[in-house]
KEPAKE-740344 format. One record per atom (N, C-alpha, C): residue number from 0; residue in one letter; atom name; x, y, z. Coordinates in steps of 0.05 Angstrom, whole numbers, plus 5000, padded with zeros to 4 digits. Example, Ala and Ser with C-alpha at 12.3 -4.5 7.8 and 13.67 -1.06 7.14 Angstrom:
<kepas>
{kepa 0; A; N; {5264; 4886; 5156}}
{kepa 0; A; CA; {5246; 4910; 5156}}
{kepa 0; A; C; {5264; 4934; 5156}}
{kepa 1; S; N; {5257; 4955; 5142}}
{kepa 1; S; CA; {5273; 4979; 5143}}
{kepa 1; S; C; {5258; 5001; 5157}}
</kepas>
This chain:
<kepas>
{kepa 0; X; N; {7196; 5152; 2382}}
{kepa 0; X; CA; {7173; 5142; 2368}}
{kepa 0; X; C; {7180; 5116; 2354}}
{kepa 1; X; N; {7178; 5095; 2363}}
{kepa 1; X; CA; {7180; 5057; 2349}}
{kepa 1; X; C; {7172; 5060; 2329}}
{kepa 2; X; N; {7177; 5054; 2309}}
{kepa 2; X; CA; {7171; 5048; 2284}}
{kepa 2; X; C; {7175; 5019; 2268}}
{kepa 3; X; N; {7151; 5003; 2266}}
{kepa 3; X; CA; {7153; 4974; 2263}}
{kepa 3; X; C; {7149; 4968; 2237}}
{kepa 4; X; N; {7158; 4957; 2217}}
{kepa 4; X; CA; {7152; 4954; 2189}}
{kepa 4; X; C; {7153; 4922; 2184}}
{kepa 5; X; N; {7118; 4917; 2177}}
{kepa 5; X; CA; {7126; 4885; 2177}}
{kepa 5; X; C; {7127; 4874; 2137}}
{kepa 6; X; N; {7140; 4859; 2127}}
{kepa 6; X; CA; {7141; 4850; 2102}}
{kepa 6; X; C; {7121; 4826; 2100}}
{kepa 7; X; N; {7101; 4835; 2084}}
{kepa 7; X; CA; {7086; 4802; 2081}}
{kepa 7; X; C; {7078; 4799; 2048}}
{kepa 8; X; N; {7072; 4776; 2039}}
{kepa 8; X; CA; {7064; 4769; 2017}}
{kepa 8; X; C; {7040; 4787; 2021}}
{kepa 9; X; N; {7022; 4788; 1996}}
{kepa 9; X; CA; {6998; 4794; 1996}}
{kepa 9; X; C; {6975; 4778; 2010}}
{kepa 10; X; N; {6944; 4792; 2011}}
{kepa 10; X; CA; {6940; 4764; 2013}}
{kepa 10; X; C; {6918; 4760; 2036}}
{kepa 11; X; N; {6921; 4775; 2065}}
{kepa 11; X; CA; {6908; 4777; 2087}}
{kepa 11; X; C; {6888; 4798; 2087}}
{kepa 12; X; N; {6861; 4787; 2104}}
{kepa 12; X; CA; {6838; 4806; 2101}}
{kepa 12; X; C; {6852; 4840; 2117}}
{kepa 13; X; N; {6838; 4848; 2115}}
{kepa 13; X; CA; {6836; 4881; 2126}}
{kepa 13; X; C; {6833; 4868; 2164}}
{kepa 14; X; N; {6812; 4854; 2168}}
{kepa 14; X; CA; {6812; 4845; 2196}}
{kepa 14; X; C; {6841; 4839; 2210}}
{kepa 15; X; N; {6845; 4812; 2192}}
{kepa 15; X; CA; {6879; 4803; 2203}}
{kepa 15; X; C; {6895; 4826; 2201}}
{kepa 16; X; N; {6897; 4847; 2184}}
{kepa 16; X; CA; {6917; 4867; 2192}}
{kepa 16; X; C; {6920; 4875; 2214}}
{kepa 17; X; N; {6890; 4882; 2208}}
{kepa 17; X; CA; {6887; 4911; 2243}}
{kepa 17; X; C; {6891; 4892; 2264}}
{kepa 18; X; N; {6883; 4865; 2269}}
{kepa 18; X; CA; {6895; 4850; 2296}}
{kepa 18; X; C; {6918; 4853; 2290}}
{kepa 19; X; N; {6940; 4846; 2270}}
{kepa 19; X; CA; {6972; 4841; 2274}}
{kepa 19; X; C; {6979; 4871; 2285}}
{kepa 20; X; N; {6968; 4888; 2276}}
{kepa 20; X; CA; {6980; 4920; 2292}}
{kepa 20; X; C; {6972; 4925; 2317}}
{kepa 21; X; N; {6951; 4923; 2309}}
{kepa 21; X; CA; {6940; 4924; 2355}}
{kepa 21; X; C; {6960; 4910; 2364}}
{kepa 22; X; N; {6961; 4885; 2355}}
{kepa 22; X; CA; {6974; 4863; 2374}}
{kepa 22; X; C; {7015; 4870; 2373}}
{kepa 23; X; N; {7022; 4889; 2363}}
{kepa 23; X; CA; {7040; 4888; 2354}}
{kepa 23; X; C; {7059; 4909; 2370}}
{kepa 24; X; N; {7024; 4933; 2375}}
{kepa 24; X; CA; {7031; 4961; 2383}}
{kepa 24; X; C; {7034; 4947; 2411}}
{kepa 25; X; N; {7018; 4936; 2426}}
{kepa 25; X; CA; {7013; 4925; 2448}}
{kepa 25; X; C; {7038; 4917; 2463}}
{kepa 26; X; N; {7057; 4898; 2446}}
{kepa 26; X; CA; {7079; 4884; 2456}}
{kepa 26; X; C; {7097; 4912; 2453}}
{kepa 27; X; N; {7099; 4934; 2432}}
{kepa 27; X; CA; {7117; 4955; 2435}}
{kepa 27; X; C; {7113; 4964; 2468}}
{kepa 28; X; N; {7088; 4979; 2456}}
{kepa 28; X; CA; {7086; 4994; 2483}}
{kepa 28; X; C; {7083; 4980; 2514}}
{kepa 29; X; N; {7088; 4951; 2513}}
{kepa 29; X; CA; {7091; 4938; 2543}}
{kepa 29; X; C; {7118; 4936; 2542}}
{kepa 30; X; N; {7143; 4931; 2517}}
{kepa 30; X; CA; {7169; 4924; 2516}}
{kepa 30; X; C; {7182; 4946; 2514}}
{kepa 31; X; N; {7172; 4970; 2512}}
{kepa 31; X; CA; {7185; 4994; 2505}}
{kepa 31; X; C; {7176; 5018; 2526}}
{kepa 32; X; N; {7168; 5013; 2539}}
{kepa 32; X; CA; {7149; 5037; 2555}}
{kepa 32; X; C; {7136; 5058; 2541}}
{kepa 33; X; N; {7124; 5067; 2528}}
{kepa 33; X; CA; {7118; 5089; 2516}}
{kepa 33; X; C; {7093; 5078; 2507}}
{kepa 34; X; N; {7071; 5101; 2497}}
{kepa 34; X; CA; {7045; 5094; 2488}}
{kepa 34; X; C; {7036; 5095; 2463}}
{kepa 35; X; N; {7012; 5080; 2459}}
{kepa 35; X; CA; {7014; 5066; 2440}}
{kepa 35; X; C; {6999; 5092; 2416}}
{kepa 36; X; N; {7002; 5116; 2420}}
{kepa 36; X; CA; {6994; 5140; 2408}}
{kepa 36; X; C; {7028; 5141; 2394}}
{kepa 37; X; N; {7053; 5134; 2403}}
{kepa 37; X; CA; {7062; 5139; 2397}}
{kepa 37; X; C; {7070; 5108; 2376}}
{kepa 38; X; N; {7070; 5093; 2374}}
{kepa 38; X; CA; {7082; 5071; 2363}}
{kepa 38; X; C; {7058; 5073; 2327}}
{kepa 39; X; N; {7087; 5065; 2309}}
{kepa 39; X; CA; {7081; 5066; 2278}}
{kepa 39; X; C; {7077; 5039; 2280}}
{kepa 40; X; N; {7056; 5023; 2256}}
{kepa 40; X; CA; {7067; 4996; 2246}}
{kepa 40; X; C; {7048; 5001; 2221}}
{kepa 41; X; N; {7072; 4991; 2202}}
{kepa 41; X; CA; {7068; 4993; 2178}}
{kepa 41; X; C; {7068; 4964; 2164}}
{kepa 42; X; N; {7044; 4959; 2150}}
{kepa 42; X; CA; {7053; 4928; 2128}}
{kepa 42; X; C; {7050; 4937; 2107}}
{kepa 43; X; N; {7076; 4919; 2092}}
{kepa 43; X; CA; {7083; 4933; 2065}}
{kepa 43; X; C; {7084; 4900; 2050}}
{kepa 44; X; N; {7065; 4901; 2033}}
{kepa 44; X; CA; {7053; 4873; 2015}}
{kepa 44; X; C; {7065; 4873; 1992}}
{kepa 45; X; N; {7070; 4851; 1984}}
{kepa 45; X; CA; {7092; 4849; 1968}}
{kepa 45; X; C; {7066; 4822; 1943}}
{kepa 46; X; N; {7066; 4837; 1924}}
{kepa 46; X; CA; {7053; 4812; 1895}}
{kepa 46; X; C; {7063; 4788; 1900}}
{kepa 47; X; N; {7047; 4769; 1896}}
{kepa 47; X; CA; {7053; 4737; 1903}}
{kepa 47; X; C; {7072; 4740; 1880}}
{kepa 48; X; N; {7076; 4748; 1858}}
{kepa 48; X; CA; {7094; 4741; 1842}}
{kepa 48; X; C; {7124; 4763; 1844}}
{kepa 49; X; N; {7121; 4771; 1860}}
{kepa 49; X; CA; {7144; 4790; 1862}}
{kepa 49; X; C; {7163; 4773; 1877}}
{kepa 50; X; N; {7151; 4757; 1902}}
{kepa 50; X; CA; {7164; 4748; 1920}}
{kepa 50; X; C; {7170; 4719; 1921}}
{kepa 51; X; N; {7196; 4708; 1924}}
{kepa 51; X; CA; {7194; 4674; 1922}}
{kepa 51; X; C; {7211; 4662; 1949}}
{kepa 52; X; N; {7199; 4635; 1950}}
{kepa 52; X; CA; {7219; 4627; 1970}}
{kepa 52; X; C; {7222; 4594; 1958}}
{kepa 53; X; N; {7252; 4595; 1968}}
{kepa 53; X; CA; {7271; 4568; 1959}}
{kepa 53; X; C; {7265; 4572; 1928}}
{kepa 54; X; N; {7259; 4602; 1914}}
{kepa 54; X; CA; {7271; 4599; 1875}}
{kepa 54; X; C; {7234; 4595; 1869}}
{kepa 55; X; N; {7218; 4587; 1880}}
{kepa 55; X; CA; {7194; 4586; 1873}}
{kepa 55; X; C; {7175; 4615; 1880}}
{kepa 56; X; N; {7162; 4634; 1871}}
{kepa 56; X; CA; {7146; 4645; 1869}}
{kepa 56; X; C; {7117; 4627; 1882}}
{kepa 57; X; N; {7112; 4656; 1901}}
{kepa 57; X; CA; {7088; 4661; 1911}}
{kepa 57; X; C; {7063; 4655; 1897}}
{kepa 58; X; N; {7064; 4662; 1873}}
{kepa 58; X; CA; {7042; 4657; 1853}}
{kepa 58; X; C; {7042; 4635; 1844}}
{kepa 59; X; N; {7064; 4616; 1851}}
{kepa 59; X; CA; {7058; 4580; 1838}}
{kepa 59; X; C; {7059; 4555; 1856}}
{kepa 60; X; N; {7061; 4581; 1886}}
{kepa 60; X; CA; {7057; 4549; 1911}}
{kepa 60; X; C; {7028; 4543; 1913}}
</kepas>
């Protein structure tokens, strides 16, 4: 059973999710053989202020 866990800032509608998992399960189950009943994908959102890149926080770009 694939189990995909993607990390993202906060932030994206409910729509853009469900495409990044369809689209995600899709490449499993064509790169992995197995079906897409069986493939996990999980997004785990992280507070704009929790998260920084290059020392700057999410909440002040």
């Amino acid at each position: 059973m694939p189990e995909v866990l993607v990390y993202a800032v906060e932030g994206r509608t409910p729509e853009q999710k469900k495409a990044l998992m369809k689209d995600i399960t899709d490449a499993v189950v064509k790169n992995f053989a197995t079906t897409a009943d069986a493939v996990t994908v999980q997004i785990v959102e992280s507070p704009k202020i929790n998260k920084a890149k290059g020392g700057i926080p999410f909440s002040e770009r």
